[in-house]
PyMOL Python script that loads the backbone (N, CA, C, O; Angstrom):
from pymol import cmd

cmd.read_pdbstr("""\
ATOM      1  N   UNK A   1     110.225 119.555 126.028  1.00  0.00           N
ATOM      2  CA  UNK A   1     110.219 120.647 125.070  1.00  0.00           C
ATOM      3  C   UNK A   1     109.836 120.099 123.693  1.00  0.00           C
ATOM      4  O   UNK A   1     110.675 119.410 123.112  1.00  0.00           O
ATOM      5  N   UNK A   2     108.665 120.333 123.118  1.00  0.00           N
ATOM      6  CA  UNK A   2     108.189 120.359 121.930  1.00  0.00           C
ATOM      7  C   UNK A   2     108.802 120.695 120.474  1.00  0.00           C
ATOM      8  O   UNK A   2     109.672 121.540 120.688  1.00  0.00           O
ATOM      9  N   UNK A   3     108.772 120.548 119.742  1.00  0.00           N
ATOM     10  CA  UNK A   3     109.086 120.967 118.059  1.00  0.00           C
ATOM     11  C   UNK A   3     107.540 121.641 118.112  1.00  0.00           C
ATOM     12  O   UNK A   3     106.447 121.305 118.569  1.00  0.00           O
ATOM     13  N   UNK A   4     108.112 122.820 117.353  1.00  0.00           N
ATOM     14  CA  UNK A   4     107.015 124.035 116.734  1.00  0.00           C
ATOM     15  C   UNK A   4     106.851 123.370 115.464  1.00  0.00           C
ATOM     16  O   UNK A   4     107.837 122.817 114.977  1.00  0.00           O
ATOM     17  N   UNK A   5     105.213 123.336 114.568  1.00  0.00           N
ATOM     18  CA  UNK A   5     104.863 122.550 113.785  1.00  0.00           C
ATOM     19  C   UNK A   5     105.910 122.993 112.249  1.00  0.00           C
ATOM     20  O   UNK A   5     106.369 122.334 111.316  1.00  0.00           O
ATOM     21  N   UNK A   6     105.935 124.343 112.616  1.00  0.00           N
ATOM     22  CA  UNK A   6     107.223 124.715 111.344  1.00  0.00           C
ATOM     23  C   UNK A   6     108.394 123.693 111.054  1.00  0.00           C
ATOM     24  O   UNK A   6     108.615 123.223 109.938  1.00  0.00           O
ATOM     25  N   UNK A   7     109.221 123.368 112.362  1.00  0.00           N
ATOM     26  CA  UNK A   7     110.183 122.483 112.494  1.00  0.00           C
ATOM     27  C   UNK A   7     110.053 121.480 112.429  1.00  0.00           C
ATOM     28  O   UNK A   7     110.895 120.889 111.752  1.00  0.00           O
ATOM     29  N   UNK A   8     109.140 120.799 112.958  1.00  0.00           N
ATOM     30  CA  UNK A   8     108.574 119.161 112.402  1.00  0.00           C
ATOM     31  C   UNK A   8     108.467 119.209 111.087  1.00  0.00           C
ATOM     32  O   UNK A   8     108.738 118.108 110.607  1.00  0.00           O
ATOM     33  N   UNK A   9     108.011 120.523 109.771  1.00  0.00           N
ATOM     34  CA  UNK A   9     107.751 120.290 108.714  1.00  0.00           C
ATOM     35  C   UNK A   9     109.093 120.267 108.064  1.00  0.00           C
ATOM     36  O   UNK A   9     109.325 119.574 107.073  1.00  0.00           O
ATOM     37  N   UNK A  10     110.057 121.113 108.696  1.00  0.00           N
ATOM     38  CA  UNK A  10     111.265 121.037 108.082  1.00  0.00           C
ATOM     39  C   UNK A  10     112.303 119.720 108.667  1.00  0.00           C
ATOM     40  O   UNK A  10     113.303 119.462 107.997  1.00  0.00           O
ATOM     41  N   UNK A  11     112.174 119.356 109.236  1.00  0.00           N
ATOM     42  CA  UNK A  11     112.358 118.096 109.966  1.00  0.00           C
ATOM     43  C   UNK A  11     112.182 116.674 108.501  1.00  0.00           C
ATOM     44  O   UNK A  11     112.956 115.860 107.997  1.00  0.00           O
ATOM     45  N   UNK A  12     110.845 117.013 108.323  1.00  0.00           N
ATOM     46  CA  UNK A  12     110.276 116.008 107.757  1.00  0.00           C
ATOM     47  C   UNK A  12     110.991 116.395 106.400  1.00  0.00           C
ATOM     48  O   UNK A  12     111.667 115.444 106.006  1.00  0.00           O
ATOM     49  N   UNK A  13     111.037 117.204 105.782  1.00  0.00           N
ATOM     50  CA  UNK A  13     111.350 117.135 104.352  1.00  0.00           C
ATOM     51  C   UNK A  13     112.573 117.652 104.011  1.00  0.00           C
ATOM     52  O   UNK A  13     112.872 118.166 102.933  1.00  0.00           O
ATOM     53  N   UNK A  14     113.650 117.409 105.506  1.00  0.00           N
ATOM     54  CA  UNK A  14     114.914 116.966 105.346  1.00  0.00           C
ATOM     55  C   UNK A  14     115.147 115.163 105.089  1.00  0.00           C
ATOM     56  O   UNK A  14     116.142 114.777 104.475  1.00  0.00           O
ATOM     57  N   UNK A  15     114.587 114.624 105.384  1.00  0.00           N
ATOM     58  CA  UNK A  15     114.111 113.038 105.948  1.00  0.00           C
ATOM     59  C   UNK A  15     114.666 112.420 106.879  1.00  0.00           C
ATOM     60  O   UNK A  15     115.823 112.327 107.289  1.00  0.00           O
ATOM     61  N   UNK A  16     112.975 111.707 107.372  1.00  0.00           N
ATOM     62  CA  UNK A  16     113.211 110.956 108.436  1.00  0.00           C
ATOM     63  C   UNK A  16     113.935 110.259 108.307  1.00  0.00           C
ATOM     64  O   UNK A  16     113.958 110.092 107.087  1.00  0.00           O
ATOM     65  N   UNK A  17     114.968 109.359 108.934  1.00  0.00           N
ATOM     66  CA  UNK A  17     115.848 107.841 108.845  1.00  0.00           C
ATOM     67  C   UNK A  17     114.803 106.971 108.801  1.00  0.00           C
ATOM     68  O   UNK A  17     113.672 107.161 109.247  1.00  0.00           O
ATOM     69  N   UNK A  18     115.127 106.238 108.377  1.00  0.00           N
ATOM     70  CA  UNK A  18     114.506 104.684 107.932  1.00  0.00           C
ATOM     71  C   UNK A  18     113.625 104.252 108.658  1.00  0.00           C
ATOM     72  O   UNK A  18     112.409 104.101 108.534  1.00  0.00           O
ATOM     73  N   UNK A  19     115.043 103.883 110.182  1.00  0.00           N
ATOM     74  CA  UNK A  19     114.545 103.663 111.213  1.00  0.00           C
ATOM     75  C   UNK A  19     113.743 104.157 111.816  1.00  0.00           C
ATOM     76  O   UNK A  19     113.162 103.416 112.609  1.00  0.00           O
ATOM     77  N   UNK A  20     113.399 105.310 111.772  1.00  0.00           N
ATOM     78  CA  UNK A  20     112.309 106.312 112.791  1.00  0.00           C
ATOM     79  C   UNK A  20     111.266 106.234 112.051  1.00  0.00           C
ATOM     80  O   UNK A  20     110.222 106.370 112.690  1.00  0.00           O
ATOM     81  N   UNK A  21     111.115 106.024 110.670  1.00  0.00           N
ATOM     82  CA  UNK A  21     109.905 106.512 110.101  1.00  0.00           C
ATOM     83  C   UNK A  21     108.457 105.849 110.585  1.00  0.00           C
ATOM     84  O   UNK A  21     107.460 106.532 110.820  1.00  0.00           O
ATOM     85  N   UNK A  22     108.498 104.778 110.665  1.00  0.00           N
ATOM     86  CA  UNK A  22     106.979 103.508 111.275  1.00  0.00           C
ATOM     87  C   UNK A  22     106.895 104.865 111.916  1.00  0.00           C
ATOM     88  O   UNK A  22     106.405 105.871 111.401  1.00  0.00           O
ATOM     89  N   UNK A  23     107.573 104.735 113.408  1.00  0.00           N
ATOM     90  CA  UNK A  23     106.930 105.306 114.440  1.00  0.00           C
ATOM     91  C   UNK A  23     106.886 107.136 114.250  1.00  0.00           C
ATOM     92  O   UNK A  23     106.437 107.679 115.260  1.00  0.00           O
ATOM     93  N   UNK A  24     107.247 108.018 113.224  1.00  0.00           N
ATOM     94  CA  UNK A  24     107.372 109.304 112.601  1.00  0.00           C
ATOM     95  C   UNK A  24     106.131 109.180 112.711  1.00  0.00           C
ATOM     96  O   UNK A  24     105.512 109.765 113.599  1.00  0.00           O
ATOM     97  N   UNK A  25     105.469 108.278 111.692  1.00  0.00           N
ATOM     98  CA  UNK A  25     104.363 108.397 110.813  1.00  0.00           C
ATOM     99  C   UNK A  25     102.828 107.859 111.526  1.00  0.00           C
ATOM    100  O   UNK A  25     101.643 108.007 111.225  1.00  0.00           O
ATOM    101  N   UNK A  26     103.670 107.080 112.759  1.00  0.00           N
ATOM    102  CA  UNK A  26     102.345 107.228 113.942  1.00  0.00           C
ATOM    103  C   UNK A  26     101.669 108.286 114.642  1.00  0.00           C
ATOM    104  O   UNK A  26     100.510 108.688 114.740  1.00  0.00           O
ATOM    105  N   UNK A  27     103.262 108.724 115.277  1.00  0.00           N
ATOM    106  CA  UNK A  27     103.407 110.109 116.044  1.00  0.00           C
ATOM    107  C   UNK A  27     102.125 111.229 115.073  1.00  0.00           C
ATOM    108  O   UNK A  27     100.989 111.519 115.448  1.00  0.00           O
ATOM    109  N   UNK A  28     102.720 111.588 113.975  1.00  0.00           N
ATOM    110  CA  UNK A  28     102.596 112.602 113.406  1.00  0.00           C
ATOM    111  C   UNK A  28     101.075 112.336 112.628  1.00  0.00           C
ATOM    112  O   UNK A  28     100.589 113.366 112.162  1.00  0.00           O
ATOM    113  N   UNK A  29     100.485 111.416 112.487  1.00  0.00           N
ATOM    114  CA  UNK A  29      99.040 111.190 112.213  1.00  0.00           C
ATOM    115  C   UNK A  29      98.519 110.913 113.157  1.00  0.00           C
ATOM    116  O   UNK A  29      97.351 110.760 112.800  1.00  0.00           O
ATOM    117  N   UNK A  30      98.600 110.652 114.626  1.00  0.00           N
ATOM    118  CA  UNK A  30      97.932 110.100 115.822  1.00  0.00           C
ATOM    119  C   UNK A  30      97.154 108.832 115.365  1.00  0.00           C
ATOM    120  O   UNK A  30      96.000 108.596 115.725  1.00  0.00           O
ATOM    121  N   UNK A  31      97.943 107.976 114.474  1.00  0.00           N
ATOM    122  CA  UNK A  31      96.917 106.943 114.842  1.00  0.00           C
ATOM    123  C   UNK A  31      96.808 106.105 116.226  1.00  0.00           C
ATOM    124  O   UNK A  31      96.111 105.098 116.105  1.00  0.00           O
ATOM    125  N   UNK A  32      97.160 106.241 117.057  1.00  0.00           N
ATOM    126  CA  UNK A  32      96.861 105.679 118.311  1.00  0.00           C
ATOM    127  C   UNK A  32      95.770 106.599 118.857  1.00  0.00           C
ATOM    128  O   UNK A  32      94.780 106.053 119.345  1.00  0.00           O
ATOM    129  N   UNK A  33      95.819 107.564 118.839  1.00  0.00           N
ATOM    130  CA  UNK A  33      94.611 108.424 119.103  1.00  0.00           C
ATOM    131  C   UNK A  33      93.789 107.896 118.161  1.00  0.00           C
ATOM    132  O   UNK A  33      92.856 107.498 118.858  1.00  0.00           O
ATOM    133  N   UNK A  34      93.499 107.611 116.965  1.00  0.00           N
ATOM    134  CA  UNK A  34      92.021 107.426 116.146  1.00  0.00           C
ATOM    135  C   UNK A  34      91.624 106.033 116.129  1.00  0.00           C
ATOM    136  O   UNK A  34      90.547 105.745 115.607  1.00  0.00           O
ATOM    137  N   UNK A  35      92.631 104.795 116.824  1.00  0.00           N
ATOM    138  CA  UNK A  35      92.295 103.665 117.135  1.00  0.00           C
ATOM    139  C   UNK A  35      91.843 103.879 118.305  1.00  0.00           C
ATOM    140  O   UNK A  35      90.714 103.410 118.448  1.00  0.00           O
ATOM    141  N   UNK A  36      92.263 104.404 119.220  1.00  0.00           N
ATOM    142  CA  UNK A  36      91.848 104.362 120.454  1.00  0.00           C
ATOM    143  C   UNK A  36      90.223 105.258 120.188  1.00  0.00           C
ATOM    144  O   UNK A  36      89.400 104.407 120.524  1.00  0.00           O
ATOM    145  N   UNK A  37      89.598 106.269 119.845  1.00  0.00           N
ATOM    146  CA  UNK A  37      88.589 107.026 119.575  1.00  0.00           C
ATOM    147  C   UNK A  37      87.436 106.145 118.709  1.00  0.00           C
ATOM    148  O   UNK A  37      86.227 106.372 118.751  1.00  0.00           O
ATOM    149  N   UNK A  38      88.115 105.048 117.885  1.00  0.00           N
ATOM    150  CA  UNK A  38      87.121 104.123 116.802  1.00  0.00           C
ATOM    151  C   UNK A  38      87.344 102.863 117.114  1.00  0.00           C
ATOM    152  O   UNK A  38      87.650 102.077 116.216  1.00  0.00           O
ATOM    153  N   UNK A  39      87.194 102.301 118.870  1.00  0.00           N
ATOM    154  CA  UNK A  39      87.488 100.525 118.905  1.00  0.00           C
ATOM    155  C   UNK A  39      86.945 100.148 118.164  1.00  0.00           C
ATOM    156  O   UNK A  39      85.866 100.548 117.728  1.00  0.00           O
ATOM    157  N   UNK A  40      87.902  98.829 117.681  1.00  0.00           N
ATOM    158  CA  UNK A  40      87.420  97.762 116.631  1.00  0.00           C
ATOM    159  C   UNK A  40      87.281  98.243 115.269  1.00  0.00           C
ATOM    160  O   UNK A  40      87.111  97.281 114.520  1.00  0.00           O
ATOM    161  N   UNK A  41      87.290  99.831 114.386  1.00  0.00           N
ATOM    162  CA  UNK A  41      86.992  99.909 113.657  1.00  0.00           C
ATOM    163  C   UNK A  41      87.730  99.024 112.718  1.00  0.00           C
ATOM    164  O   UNK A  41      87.245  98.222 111.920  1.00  0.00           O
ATOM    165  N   UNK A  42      89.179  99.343 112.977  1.00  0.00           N
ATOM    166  CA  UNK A  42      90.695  98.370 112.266  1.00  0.00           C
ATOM    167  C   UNK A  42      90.536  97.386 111.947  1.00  0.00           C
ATOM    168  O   UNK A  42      90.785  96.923 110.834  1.00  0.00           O
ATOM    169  N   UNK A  43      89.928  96.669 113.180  1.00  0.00           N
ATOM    170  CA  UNK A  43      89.661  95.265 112.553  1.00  0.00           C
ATOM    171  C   UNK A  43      88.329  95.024 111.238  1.00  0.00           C
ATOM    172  O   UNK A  43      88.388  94.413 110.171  1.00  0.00           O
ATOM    173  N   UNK A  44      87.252  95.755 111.850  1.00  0.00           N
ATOM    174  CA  UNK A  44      86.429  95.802 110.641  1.00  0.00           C
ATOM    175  C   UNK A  44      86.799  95.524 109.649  1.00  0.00           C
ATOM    176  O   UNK A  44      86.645  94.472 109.029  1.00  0.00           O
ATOM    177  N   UNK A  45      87.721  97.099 109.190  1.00  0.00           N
ATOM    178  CA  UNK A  45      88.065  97.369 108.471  1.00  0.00           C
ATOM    179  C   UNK A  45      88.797  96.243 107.360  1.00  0.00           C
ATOM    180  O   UNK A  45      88.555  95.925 106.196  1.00  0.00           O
ATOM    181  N   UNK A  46      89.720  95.870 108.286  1.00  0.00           N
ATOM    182  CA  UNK A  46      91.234  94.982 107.807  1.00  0.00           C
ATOM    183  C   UNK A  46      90.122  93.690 107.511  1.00  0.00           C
ATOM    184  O   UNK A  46      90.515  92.842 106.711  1.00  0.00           O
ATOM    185  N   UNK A  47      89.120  93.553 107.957  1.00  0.00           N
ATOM    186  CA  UNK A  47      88.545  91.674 107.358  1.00  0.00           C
ATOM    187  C   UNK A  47      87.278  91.976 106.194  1.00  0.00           C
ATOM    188  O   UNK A  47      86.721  91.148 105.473  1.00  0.00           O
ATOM    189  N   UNK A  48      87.025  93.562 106.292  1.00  0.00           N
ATOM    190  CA  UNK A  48      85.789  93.902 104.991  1.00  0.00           C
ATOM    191  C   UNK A  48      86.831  93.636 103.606  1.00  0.00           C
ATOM    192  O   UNK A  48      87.979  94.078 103.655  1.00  0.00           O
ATOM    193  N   UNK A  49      86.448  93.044 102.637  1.00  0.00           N
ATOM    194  CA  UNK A  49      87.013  93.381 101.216  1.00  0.00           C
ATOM    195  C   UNK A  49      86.643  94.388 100.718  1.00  0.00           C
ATOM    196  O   UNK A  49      85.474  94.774 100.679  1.00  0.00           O
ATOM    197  N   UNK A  50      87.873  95.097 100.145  1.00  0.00           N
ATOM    198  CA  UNK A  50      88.369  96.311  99.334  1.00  0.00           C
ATOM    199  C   UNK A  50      87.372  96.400  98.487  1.00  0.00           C
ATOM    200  O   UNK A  50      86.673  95.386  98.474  1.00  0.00           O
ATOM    201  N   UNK A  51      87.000  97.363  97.670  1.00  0.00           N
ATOM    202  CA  UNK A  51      86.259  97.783  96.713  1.00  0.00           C
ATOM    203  C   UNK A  51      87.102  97.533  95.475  1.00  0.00           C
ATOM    204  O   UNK A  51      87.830  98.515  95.334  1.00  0.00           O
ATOM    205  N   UNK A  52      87.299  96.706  94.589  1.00  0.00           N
ATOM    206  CA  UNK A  52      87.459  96.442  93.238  1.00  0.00           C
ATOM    207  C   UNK A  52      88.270  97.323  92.462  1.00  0.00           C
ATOM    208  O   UNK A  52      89.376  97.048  91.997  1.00  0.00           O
ATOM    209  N   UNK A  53      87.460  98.727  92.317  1.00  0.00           N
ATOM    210  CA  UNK A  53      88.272  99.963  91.744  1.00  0.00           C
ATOM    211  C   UNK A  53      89.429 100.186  92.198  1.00  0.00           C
ATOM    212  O   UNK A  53      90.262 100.447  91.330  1.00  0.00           O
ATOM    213  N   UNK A  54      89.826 100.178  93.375  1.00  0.00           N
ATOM    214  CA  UNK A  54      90.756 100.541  94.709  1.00  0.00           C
ATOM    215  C   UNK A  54      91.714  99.902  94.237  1.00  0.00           C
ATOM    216  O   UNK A  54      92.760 100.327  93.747  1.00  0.00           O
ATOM    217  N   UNK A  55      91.272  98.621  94.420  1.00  0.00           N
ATOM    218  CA  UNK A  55      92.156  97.012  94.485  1.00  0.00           C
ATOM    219  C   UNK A  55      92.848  97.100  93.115  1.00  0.00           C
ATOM    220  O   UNK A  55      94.053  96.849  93.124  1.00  0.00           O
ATOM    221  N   UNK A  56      92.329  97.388  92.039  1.00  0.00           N
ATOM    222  CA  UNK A  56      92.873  97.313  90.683  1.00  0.00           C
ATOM    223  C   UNK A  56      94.021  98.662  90.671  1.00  0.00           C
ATOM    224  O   UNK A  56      95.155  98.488  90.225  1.00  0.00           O
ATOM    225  N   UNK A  57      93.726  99.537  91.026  1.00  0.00           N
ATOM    226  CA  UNK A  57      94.911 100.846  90.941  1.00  0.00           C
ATOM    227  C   UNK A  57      95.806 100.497  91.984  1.00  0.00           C
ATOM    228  O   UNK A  57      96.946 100.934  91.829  1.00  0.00           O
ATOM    229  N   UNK A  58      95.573  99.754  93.113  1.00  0.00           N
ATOM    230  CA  UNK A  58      96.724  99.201  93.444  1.00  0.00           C
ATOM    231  C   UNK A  58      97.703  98.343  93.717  1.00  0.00           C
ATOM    232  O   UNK A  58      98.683  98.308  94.462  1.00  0.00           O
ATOM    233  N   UNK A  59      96.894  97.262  92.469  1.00  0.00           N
ATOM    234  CA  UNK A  59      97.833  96.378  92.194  1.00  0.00           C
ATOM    235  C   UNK A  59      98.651  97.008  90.711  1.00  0.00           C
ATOM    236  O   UNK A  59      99.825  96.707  90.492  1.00  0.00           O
ATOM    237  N   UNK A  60      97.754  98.022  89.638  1.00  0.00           N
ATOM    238  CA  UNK A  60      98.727  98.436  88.850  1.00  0.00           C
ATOM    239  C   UNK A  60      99.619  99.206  89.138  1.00  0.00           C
ATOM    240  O   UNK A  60     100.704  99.041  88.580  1.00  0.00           O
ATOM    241  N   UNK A  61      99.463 100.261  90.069  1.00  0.00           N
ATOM    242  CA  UNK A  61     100.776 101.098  90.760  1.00  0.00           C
ATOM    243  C   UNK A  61     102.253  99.869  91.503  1.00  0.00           C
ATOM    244  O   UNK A  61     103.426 100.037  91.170  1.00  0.00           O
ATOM    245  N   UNK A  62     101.936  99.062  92.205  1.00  0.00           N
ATOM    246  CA  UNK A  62     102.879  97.900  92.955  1.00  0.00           C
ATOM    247  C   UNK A  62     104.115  98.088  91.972  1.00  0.00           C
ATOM    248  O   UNK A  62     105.150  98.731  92.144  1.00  0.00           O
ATOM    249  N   UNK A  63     103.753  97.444  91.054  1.00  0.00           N
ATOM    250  CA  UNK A  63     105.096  97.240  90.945  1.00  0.00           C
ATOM    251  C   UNK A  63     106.485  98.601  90.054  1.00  0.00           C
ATOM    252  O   UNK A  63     107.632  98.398  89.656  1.00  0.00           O
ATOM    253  N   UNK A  64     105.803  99.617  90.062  1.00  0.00           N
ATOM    254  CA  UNK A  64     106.186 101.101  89.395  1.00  0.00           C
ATOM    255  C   UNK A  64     106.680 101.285  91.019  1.00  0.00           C
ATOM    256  O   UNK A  64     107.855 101.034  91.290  1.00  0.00           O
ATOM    257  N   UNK A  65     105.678 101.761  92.159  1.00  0.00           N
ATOM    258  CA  UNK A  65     106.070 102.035  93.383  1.00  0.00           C
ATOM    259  C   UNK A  65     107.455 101.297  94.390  1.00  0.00           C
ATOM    260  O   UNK A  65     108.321 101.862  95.057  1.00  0.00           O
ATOM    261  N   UNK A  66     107.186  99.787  94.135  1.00  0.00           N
ATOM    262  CA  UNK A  66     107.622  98.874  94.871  1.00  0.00           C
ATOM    263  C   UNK A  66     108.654  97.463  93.841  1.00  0.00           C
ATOM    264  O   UNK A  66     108.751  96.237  93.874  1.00  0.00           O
ATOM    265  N   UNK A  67     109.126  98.395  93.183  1.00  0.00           N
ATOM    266  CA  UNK A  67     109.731  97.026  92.384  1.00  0.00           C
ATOM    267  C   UNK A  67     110.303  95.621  92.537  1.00  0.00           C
ATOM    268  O   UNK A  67     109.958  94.641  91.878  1.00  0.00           O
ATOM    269  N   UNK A  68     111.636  95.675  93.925  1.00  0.00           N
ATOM    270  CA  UNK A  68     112.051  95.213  94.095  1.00  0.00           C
ATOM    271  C   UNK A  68     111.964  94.867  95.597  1.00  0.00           C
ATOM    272  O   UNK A  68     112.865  94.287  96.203  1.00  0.00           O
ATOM    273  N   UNK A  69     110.383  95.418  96.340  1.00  0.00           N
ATOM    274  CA  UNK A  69     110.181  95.158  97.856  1.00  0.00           C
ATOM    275  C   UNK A  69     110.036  93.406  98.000  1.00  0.00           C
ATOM    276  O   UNK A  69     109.592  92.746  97.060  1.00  0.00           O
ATOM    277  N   UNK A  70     110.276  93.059  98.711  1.00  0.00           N
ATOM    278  CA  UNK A  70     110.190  91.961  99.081  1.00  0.00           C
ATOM    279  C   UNK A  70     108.469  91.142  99.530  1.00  0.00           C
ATOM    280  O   UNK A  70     108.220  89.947  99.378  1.00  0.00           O
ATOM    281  N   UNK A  71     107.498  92.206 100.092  1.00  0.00           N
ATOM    282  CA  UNK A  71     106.529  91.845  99.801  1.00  0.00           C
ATOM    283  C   UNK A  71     105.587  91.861  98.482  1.00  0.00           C
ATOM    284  O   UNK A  71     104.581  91.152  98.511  1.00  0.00           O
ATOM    285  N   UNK A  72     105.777  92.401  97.674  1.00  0.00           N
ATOM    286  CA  UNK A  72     105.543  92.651  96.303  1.00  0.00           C
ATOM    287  C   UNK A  72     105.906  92.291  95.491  1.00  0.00           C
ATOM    288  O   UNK A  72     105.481  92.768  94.438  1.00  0.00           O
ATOM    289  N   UNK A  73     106.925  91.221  95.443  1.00  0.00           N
ATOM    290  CA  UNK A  73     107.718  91.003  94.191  1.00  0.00           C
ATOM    291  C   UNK A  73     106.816  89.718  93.253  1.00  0.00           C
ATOM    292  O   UNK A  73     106.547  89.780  92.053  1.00  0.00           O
ATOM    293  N   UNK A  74     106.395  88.339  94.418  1.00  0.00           N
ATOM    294  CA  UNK A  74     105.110  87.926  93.459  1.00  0.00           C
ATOM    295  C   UNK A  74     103.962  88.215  93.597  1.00  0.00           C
ATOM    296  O   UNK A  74     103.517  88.792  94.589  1.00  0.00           O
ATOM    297  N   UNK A  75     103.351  87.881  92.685  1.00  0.00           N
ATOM    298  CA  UNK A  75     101.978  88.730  92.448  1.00  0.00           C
ATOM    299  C   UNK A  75     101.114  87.822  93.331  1.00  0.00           C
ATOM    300  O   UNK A  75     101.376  86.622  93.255  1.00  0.00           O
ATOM    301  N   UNK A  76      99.988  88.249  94.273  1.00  0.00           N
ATOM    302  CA  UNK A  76      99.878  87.275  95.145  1.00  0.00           C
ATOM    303  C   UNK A  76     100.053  87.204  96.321  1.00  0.00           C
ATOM    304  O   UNK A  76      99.280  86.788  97.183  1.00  0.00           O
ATOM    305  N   UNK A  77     101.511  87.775  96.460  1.00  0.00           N
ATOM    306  CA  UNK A  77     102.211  87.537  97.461  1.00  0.00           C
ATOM    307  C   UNK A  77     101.322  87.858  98.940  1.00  0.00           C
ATOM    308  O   UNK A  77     100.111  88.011  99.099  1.00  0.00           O
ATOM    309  N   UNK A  78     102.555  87.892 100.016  1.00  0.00           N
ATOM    310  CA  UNK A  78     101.398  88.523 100.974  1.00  0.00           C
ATOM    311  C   UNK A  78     101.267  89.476 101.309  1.00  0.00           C
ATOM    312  O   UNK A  78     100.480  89.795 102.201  1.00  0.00           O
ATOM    313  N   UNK A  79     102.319  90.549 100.427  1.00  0.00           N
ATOM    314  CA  UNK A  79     101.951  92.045 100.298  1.00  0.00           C
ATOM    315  C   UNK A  79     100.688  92.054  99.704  1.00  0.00           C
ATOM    316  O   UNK A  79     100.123  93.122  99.470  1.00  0.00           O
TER     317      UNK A  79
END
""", "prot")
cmd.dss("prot")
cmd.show_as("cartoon", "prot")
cmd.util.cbc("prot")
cmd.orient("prot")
């Protein structure tokens, strides 16, 4: 038995637990469906370098967003 998309929305912006969210946020975007539909694009993707503009708004957002994350905290890091 399914959730009607109404209830998933109210679902969602009661909030997910912590724990559920990774896999919430798979479910609910199908990325296994759009990896599976684009082999290899991911990887492309993940070894092309970022576009500059991109890269700069999000290293100035980091640390406003992510203050005290553990991948973010030095600059550098391997966040």
């Amino acid at each position: 038995m399914g959730l009607a998309v109404g209830q998933v929305k109210l679902r969602c912006r009661k909030g997910i637990p912590s724990s559920l969210r990774a896999r919430a946020w798979q479910l609910l975007s199908d990325s296994q469906g759009l990896l599976d539909a684009n082999p290899g694009l991911f990887q492309e993707l993940e070894g092309a370098a970022g576009e500059r503009r991109w890269l700069e708004a999000i290293e100035k957002d980091l640390h406003r967003q992510f203050p005290f994350h553990e991948m973010f905290v030095a600059r550098g890091g391997h966040g």
